[in-house]
C-alpha positions as CSV (number, residue, x, y, z in Angstrom):
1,X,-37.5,-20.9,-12.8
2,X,-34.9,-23.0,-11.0
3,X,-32.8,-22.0,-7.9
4,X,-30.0,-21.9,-10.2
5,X,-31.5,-19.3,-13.1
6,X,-32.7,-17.0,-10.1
7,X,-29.2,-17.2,-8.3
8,X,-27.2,-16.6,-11.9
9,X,-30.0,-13.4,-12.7
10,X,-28.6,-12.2,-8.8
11,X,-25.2,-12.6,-10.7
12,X,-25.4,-10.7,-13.5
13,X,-27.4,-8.1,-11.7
14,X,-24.5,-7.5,-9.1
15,X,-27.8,-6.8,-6.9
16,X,-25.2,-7.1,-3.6
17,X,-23.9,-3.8,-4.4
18,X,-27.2,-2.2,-4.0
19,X,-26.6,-1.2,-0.4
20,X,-23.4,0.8,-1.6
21,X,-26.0,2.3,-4.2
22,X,-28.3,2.9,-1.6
23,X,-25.7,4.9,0.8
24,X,-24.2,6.9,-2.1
25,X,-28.7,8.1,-2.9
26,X,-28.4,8.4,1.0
27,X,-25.2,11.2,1.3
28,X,-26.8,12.9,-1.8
29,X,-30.2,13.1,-0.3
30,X,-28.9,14.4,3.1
31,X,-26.9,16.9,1.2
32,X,-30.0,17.8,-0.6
33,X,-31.7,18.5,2.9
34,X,-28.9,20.1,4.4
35,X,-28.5,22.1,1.6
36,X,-31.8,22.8,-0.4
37,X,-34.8,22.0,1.8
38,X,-36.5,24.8,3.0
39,X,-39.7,24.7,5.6
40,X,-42.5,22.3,5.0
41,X,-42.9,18.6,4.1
42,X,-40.4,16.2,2.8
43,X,-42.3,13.7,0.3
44,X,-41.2,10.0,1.9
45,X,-42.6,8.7,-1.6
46,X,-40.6,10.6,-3.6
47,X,-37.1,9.9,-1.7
48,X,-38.3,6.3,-2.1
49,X,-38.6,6.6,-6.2
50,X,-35.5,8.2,-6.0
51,X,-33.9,5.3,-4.0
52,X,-35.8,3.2,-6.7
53,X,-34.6,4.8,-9.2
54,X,-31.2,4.4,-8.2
55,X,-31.5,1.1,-8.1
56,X,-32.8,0.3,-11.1
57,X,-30.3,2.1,-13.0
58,X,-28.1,0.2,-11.4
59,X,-29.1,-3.3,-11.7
60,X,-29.9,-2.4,-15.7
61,X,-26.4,-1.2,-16.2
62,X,-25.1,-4.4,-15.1
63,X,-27.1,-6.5,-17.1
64,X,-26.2,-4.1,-20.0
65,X,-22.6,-4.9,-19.1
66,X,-23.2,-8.6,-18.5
67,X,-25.1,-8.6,-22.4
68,X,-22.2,-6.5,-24.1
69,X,-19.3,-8.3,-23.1
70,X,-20.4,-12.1,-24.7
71,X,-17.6,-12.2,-27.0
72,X,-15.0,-11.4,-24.2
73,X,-16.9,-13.9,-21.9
74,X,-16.9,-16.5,-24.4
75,X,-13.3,-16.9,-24.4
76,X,-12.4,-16.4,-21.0
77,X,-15.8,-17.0,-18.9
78,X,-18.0,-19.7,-21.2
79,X,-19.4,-20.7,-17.6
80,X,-21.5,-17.8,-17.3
81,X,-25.0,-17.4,-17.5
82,X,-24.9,-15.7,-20.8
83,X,-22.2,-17.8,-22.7
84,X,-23.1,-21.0,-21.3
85,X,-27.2,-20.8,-22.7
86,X,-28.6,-20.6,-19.4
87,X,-29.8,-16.7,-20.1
88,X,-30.9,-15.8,-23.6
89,X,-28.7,-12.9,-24.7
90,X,-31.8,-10.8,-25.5
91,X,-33.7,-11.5,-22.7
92,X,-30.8,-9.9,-20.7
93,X,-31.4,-7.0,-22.8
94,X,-34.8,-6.6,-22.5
95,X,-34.1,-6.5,-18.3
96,X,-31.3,-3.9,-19.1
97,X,-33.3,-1.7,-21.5
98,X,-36.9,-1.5,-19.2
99,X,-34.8,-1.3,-15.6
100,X,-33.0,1.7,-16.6
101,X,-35.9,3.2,-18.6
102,X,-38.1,2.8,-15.7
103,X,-35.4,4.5,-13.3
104,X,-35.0,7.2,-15.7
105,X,-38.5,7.7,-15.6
106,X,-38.4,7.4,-11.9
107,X,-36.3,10.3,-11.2
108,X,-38.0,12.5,-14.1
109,X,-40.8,11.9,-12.2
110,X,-39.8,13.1,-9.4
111,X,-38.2,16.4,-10.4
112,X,-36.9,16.8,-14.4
113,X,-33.2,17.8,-12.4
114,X,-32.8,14.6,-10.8
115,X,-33.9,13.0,-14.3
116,X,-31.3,14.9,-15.8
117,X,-28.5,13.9,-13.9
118,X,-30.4,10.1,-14.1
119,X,-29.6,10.5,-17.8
120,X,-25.8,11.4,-16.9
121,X,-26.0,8.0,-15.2
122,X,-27.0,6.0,-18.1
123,X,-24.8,7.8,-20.5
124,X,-21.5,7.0,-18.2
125,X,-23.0,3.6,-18.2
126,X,-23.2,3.0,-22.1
127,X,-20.2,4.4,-22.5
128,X,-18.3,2.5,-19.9
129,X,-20.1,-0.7,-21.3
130,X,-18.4,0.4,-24.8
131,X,-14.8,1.1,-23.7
132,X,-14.1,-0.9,-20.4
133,X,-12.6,-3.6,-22.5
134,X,-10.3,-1.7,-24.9
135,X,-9.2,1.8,-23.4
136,X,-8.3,2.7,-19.8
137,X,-10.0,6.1,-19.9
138,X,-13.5,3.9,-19.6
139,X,-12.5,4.1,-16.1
140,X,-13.8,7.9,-15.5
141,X,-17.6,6.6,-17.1
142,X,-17.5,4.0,-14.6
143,X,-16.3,6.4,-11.7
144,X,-19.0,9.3,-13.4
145,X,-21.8,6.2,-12.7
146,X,-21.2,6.3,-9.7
147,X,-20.2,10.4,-8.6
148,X,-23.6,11.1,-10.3
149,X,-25.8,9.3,-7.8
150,X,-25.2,12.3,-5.4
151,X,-26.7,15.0,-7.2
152,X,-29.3,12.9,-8.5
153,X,-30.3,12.2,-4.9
154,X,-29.9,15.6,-3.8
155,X,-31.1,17.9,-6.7
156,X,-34.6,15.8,-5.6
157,X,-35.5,18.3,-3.3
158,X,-36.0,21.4,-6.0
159,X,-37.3,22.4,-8.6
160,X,-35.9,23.6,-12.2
161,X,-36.1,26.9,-11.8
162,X,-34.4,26.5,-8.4
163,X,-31.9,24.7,-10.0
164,X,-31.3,27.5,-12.7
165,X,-30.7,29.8,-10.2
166,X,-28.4,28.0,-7.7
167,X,-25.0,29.6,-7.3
168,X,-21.3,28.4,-7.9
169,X,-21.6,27.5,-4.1
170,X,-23.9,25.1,-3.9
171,X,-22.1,22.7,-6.5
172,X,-18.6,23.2,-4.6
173,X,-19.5,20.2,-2.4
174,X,-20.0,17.8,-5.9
175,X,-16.8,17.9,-7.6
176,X,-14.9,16.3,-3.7
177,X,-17.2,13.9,-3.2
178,X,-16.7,12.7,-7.1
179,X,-13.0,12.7,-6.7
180,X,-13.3,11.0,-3.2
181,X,-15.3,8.0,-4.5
182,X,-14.2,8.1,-8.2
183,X,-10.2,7.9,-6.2
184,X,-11.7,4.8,-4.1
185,X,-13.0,3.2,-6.9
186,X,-9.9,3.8,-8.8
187,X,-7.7,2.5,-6.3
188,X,-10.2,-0.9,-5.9
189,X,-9.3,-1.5,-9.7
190,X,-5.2,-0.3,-9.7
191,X,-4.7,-2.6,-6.8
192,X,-6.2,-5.8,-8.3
193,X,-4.3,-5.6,-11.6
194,X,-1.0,-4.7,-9.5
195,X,-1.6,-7.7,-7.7
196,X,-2.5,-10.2,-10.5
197,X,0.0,-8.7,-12.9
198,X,1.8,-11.4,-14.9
199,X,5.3,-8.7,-15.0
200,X,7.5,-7.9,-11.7
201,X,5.7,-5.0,-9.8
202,X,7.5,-2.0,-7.9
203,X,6.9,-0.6,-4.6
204,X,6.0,2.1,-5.9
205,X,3.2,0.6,-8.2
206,X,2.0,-1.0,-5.7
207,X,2.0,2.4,-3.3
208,X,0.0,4.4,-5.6
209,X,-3.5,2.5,-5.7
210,X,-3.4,2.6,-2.0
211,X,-3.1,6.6,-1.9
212,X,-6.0,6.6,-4.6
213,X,-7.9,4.0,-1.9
214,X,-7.3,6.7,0.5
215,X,-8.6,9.4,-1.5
216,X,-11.8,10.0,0.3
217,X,-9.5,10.8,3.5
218,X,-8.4,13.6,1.3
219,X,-11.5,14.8,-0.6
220,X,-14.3,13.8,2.3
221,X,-12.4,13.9,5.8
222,X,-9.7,16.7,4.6
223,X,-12.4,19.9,4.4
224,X,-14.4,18.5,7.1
225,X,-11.0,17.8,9.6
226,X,-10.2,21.8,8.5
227,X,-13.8,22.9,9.3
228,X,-14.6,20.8,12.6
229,X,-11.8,18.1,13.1
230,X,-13.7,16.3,16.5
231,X,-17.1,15.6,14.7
232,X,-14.7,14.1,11.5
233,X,-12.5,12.1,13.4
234,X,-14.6,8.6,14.2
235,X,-15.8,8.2,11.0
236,X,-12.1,8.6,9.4
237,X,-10.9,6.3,12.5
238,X,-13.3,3.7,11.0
239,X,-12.7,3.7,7.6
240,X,-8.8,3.7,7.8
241,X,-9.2,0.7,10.2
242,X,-11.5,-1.3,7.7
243,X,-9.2,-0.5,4.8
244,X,-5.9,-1.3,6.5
245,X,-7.7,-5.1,7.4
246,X,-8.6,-5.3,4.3
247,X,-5.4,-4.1,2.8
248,X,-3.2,-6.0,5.2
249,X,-5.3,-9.4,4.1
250,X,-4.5,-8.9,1.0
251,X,-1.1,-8.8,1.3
252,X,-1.1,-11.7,3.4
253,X,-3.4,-14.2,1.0
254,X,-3.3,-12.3,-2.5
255,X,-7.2,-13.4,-2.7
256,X,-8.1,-10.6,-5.0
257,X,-11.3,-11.5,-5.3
258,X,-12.1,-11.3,-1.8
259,X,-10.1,-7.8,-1.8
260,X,-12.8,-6.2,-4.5
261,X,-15.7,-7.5,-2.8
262,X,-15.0,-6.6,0.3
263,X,-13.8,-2.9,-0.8
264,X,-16.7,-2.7,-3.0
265,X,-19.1,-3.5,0.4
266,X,-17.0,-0.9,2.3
267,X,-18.4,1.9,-0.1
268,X,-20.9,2.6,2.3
269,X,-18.1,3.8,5.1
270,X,-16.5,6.6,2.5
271,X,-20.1,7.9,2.7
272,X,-19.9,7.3,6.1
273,X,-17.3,10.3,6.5
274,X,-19.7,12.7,5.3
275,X,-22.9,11.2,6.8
276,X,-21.4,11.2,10.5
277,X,-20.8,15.1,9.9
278,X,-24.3,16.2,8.4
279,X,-26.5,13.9,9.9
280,X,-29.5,15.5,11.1
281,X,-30.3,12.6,13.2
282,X,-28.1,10.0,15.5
283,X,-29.9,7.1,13.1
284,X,-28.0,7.8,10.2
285,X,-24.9,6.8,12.0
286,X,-26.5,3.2,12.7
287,X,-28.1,3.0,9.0
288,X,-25.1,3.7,7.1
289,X,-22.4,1.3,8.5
290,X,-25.1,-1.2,8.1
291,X,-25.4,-1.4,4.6
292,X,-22.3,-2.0,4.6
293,X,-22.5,-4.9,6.7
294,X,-26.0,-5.7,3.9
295,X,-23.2,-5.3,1.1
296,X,-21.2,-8.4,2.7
297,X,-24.5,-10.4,3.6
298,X,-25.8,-10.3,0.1
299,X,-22.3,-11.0,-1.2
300,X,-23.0,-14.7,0.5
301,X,-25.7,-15.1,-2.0
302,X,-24.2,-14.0,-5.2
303,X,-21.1,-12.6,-6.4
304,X,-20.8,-8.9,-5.9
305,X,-18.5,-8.8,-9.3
């Protein structure tokens, strides 16, 4: 296989987002403990399936992407590895099909809830695959995708019956951290068409994807800042600072490009909000900011979009 097959699989596989997949398994499964554990062991293999799984649905879901959208990329992308014959179409497939099988398996294996939710996952990712090209409402599969990696992660730690049982309080934490990231993610996409819109653009367009980038102030910071605002308050500090940078170079050298990538690798920071809160250990504030730090190392390799 040549260095140039190997770096275009990289491609399609957007494999330099798997930090930011690897800090959303990491919030869920700290939630999980925080939240579910109870006295006894926690199973190092079966957090690493998880984390396996995660991945795999992932990188699958990409190539799924990458193998659905030929036509589209045809006409305005021939250079890619699909398009331009470097990638048989079905062989693309065949990685999409047996990645997310095997994750789904994965997390089945590990506890049928956390296959459940697995199978959310993949359902959010078929249908974004569908729509993404042709109605605007695709955007809530592709935000789903991504919300559903916490409970997948932290619904590892029990069992069904546990799960059958839990009350309305234990899902309250779910539905803000989906409207944090899916916000964030939300933004990313508003502010790149603002900016590469052919048509004259108002302030105010332009204002409202940066509220929805700073959703997760809102949805991840706001409880935690009513609740405890001094333990909240360096992790928030740090992830207004990187956005504004990033923001502010936009403004000054319209690179979108560089502005998704580098948004995209700073996923790890609105987990960050919650992680510096609930950590049970000092570590987790080292590990998390890392990956994103990963997310922008591996972006030097391939494209992260």
């Amino acid at each position: 296989m040549t260095r140039q097959k190997v770096i275009d699989l990289l491609a399609m596989s957007r494999f330099a987002n798997l930090p930011t997949v690897w800090s959303n398994g990491l919030l869920g499964a700290l939630i999980g403990y925080a939240s579910f554990y109870e006295n006894g062991h926690v199973c190092p293999i079966c957090l690493t399936l998880i984390g396996l799984s995660l991945s795999f649905l992932y990188l699958g879901g990409c190539f799924f992407n990458d193998w659905h959208d030929l036509d589209f990329d045809q006409k305005t992308r021939p250079e890619r590895p699909i398009p331009s014959g470097r990638w048989p179409r079905q062989i693309i497939l065949i990685f999409a099909l047996a990645l997310m099988g095997v994750g789904l398996l994965l997390s089945a294996f590990v506890t049928p809830v956390s296959g459940l939710f697995a199978a959310g996952i993949i359902i959010c990712i078929l249908a974004y695959t569908k729509w993404h090209k042709v109605h605007p409402a695709s955007f809530f599969f592709m935000a789903g995708a991504r919300a559903l990696i916490y409970p997948t992660a932290a619904f590892s730690f029990i069992s069904w019956d546990q799960f059958t049982s839990l009350t309305p309080q234990s899902w309250i934490l779910f539905p803000f951290l989906a409207l944090g990231l899916g916000g964030y993610i939300l933004g990313i996409s508003l502010t790149a068409r603002a900016e590469t819109s052919q048509n004259p653009v108002s302030d105010a367009q332009k204002i409202f994807p940066i509220l929805c980038l700073c959703a997760p102030i809102l949805f991840f910071s706001g409880p935690l800042l009513i609740q405890s605002p001094a333990p909240a308050l360096p992790p928030l500090a740090l992830f207004i600072a990187i956005l504004a940078i990033i923001v502010r170079r936009l403004r000054a050298t319209h690179n979108v490009g560089q502005f998704v990538s580098h948004t995209l690798a700073a996923i790890p920071l609105v987990d960050f909000l919650v992680v510096f809160f609930i950590a049970p250990h000092f570590i987790f504030w080292i590990i998390v900011p890392a990956l994103a730090l990963a997310a922008l190392g591996l972006q030097k390799i391939a494209p992260a979009t």
